[in-house]
N, C-alpha and C positions, 0 to 999 in steps of 0.2 A: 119187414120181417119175412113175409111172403117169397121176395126176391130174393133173400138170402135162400132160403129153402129151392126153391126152381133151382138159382146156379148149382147147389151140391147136388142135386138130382142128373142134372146133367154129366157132373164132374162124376159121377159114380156107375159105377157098372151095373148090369142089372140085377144082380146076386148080391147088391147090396157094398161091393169095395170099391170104395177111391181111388184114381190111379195114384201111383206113390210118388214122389217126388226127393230125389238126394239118393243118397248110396245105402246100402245092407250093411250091417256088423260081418259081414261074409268078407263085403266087395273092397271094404277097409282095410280089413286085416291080412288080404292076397295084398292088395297097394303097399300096405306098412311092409310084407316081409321081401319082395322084389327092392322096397329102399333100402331096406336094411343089408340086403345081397350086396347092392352096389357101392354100399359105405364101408362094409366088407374088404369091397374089393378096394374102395380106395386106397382104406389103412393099410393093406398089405402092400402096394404100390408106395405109400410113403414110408415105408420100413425098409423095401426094397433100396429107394434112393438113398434113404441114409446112410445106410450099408454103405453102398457104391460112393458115395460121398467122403468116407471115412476114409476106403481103401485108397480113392484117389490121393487125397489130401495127402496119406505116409505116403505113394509113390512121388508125389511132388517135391514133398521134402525128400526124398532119394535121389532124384533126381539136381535138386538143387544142390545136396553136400556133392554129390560127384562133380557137378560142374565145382567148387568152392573147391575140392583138392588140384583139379586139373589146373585149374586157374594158377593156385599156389605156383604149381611144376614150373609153368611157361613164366612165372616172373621169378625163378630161381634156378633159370636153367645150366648151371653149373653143375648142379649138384641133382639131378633127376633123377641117377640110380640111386642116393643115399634115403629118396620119398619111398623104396618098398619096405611093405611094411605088413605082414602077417597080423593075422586075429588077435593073435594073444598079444603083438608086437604098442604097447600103444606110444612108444612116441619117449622122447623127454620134454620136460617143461623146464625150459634154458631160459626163459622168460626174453625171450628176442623180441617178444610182440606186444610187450605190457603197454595197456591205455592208460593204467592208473599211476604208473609210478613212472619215471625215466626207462625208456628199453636199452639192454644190454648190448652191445655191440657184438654180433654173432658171427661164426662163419658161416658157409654156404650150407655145409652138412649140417652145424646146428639147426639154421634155422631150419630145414628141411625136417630134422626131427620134432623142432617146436612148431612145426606147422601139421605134423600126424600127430602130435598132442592133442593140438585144441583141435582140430577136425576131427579126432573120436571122441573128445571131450560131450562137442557141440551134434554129433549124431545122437547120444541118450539124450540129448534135450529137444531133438528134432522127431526121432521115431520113438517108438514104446522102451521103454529102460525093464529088459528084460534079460534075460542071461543069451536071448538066440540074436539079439542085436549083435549083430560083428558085421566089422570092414576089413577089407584085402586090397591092398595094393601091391600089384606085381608089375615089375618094371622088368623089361627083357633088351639088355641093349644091341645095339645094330650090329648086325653079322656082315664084315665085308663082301660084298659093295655096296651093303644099304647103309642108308647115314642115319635113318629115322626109326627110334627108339619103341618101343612097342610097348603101354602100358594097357595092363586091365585093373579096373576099380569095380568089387563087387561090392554092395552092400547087402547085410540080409537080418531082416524081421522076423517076427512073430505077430502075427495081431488074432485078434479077439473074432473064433467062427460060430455066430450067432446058431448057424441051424445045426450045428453037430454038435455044439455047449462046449469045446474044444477051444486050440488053435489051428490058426493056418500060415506055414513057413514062406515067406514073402521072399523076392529076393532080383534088386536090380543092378547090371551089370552094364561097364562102360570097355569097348577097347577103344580106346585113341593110338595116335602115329605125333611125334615130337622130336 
């Protein structure tokens, strides 16, 4: 018992206090609020990406129907000026393309119209199905001596702007030569 008493006499100061040993209620709660800063910041970095995530995603799919109409043109290239086709323009459904039942036997200009059918059909199902979803296709044909036809395909969105509780008017544009 003795020895017990010497070690603490050593361990203690002269005035009587021990040295301390671990952290303060102080030195803890500076630690907890610098972690809590940087968890802070993490979550705002994983919001950021979503964000960016989201927006990509509808450029991609923009990106993908324009290539999907161009594609259309160049395998119906007879009828190239009959693919323009204004916002409000959507197309007819000649059914030239049906999976489900037997397809109709179309001409060139049908199918060119039944192919701006289901390609605005298939954009409300690719971007936001909103009223500022529109496509444009303008076809400009060759002015002598050029032989190659001038298309532009615009597409243009609406999507959802987090920090202003709003929208934000999206909008990707193709010119091609055919």
């Amino acid at each position: 018992m003795n020895e017990r008493i010497t070690q603490q006499r050593v361990l203690c100061q002269p005035v009587g206090r021990c040295n301390q040993a671990g952290f303060s209620l102080i030195e803890a709660l500076v630690a907890f609020l610098i972690l809590s800063i940087g968890m802070l910041g993490i979550a705002s970095l994983q919001t950021m990406s979503l964000k960016a995530g989201h927006t990509a995603t509808l450029r991609m799919a923009a990106v993908m129907k324009t290539d999907e109409i161009l594609e259309s043109m160049r395998a119906n290239p007879s009828a190239v000026l009959s693919y323009a086709a204004g916002t409000a323009d959507s197309g007819a459904d000649n059914g030239c393309s049906q999976t489900t039942v037997i397809a109709v036997v179309c001409s060139p200009v049908q199918l060119a119209a039944d192919d701006i059918f289901r390609w605005k059909r298939s954009l409300t199902d690719a971007l936001p199905n909103n009223a500022s979803t529109t496509a444009s296709v303008v076809v400009t044909p060759p002015v002598p001596p050029e032989t190659m036809t001038n298309i532009v395909v615009t597409i243009n969105w609406s999507e959802r702007d987090v920090d202003n509780g709003g929208a934000t008017n999206m909008n990707y544009s193709v010119t091609a030569q055919m």
